[in-house]
N, C-alpha and C positions, 0 to 999 in steps of 0.2 A: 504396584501403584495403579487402582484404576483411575479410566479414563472419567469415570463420573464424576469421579472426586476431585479431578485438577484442578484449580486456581491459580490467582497469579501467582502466590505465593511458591506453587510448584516449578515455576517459571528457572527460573535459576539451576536446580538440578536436569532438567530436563537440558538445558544449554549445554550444561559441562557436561552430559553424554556424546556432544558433537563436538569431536579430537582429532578431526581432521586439520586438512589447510588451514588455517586461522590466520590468515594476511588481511582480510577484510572485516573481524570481527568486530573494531570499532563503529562500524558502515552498519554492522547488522545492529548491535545494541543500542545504537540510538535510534531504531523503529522499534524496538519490542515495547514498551509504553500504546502505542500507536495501535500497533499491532494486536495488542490485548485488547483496547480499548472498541478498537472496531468488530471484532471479533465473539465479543463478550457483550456488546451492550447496543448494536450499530446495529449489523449486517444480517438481512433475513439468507441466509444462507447455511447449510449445516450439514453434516454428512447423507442425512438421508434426503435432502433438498437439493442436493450439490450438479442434479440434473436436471432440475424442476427448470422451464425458460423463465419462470416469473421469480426466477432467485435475485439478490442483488449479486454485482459482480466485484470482484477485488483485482486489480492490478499493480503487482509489483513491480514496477519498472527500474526502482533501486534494485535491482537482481544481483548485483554483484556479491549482497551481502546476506544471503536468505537465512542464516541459522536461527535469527529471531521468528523470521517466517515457519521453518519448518515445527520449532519448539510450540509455537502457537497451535499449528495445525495439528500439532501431535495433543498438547490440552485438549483441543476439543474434539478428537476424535478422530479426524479425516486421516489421518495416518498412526499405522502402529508405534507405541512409546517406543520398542528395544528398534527400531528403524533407522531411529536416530543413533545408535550405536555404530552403523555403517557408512557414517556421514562421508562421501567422499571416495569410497572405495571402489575399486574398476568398476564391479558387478552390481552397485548400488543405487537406486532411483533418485538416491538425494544425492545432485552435483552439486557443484558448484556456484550452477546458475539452477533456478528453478524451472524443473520442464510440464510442460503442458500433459504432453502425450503420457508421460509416466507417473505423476502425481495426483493424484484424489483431491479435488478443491482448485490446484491451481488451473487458473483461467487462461494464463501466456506465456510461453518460454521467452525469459528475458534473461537483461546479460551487457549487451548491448547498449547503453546509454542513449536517452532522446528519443525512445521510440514509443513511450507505455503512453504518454498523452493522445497522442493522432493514434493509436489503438485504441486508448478510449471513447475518442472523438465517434472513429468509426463505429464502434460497441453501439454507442447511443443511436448512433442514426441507426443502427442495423435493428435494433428492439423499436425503435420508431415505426419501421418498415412496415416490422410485424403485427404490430397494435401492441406492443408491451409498453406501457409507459411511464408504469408505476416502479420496476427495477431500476434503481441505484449504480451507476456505474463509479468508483471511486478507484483512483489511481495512487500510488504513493511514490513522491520522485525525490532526490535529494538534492539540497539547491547549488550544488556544486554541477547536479543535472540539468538544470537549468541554463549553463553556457552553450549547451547544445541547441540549433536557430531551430530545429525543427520543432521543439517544444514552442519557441515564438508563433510559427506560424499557426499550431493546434492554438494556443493559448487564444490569438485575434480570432479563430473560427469558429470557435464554441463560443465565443462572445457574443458576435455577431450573428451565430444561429440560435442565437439565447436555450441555449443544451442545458436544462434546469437539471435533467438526470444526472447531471458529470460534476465531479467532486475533485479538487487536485487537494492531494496533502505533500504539504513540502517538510520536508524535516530541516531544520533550516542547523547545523553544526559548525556551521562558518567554515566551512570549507569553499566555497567559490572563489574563481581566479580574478572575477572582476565585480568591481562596484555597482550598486545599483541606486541612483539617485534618489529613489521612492523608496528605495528597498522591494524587498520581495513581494509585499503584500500590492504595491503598486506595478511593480507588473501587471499582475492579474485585474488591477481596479481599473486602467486605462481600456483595459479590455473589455471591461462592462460586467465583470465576476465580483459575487459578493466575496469579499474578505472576511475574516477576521484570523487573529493575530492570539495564540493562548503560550504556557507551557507546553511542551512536549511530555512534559511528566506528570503532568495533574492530571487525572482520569475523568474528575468530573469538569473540568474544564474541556477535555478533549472533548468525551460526551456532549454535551452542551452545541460547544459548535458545529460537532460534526453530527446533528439534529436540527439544526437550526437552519436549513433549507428552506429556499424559498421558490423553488420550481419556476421559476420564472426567470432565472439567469444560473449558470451553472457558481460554484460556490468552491472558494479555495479556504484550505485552512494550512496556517502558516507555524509549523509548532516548532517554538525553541528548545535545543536541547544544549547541552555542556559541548562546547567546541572540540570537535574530536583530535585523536593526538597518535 
C-alpha cells in the first residue's frame, strides 16, 4: 500500500493493524473523522514541512486514545505504514500516549488530561514572540476533558487575549460527568470564542468551520459524534 495513494477510505485497515491495548479505542474513533478532516483539507503542515516554524500546529490533548491519530499520520506519510503493526510493544515509538520526542509530526507528548489548551495558549503567544502569525495552532480535547479547571482557566485567557491563532475542537461524545447550562459551545462563547456547533462526521461541515476563522478571537468547534460506549 502506498503512502500516496491513502485516503480515508484506507483509514479502517490501517486501524486494525494496531492490536495492541485497545481499552481506549472508543476515545480514539470518535476523532478519526476530525482527524482526517484536519489533516487532509485544514493544516499547512506535512512531512517535509513538519520543521518548517511557519507550519500550522496540531495538538492532541485527547492523548489517551491516539490510534486514530497515529492511522492518520501513517495516511499521510509522517510515519511508516507496517509501524503501526507495533502499536504498543516495549521497543515501539507508538505508545500509548503520543510522544513528542519519538514521533514525526507530533507536536506534544500528552496523556495527561487538561493540559493541551494552556499548551496551546502558550504555542500562540510563543509564535507571537517570534513574528509568526499567520501558523494555526489547533488543539483537540474531549468534553469529558473539559471537567478539568485548567482548561477553564486557558479557555477565559485566550478570550481575553483575543489568540485569533488558537482553535479548540471538542469532540463532544457525551461522556462528561457534569452539566453544562449553555452547553459546550457556551463555555467558549462567554469567553469571547467564536463557536460553532457541526457533526463530528460530515467532512464538509467539519471543513467549513474549521476555515471559517476569523483571526480576531480564537474559535471553537464543537463536533458531535455517537455517544461512546
Amino acid at each position: 500500500m502506498s503512502v500516496a495513494t491513502l485516503g480515508y477510505g484506507d483509514l479502517p485497515a490501517l486501524l486494525g493493524r494496531l492490536t495492541g491495548d485497545e481499552k481506549h479505542s472508543p476515545s480514539a474513533h470518535s476523532t478519526l473523522d476530525v482527524l482526517w478532516v484536519l489533516y487532509d483539507r485544514v493544516l499547512r503542515v506535512s512531512p517535509a514541512s513538519a520543521d518548517d516554524p511557519a507550519r500550522d500546529r496540531f495538538l492532541l490533548s485527547k492523548g489517551h486514545g491516539p490510534m486514530a491519530y497515529y492511522a492518520v499520520l501513517a495516511a499521510k506519510g509522517f510515519i511508516p505504514v507496517d509501524e503501526l503493526d507495533r502499536f504498543g510493544d516495549f521497543d515501539s515509538r507508538l505508545g500509548y500516549h503520543p510522544d513528542h520526542v519519538l514521533i514525526p509530526g507530533v507536536e506534544i507528548s500528552s496523556g495527561s488530561l487538561g493540559h493541551g489548551l494552556g499548551l496551546g495558549v502558550g504555542m500562540v503567544l510563543g509564535l507571537r514572540a517570534l513574528g509568526l502569525t499567520q501558523p494555526r495552532v489547533v488543539v483537540l480535547v474531549g468534553d469529558a476533558e473539559l471537567d478539568e479547571a485548567s482548561n477553564h482557566e486557558a479557555i477565559h485567557f485566550a478570550g481575553a487575549r483575543g489568540l485569533g491563532a488558537l482553535t479548540a475542537v471538542v469532540i463532544d461524545n457525551h461522556s462528561r460527568s457534569y452539566p453544562l447550562e449553555r452547553g459546550l459551545g457556551g463555555l467558549f462563547e462567554v469567553a469571547g470564542w467564536d463557536v460553532r456547533e457541526v457533526s463530528g462526521r460530515d467532512h464538509a461541515a467539519l471543513q467549513s468551520a474549521l476555515t471559517a476563522t476569523s483571526r480576531r478571537r480564537p474559535s471553537c468547534v464543537v463536533a458531535a459524534v455517537e455517544p461512546a460506549r
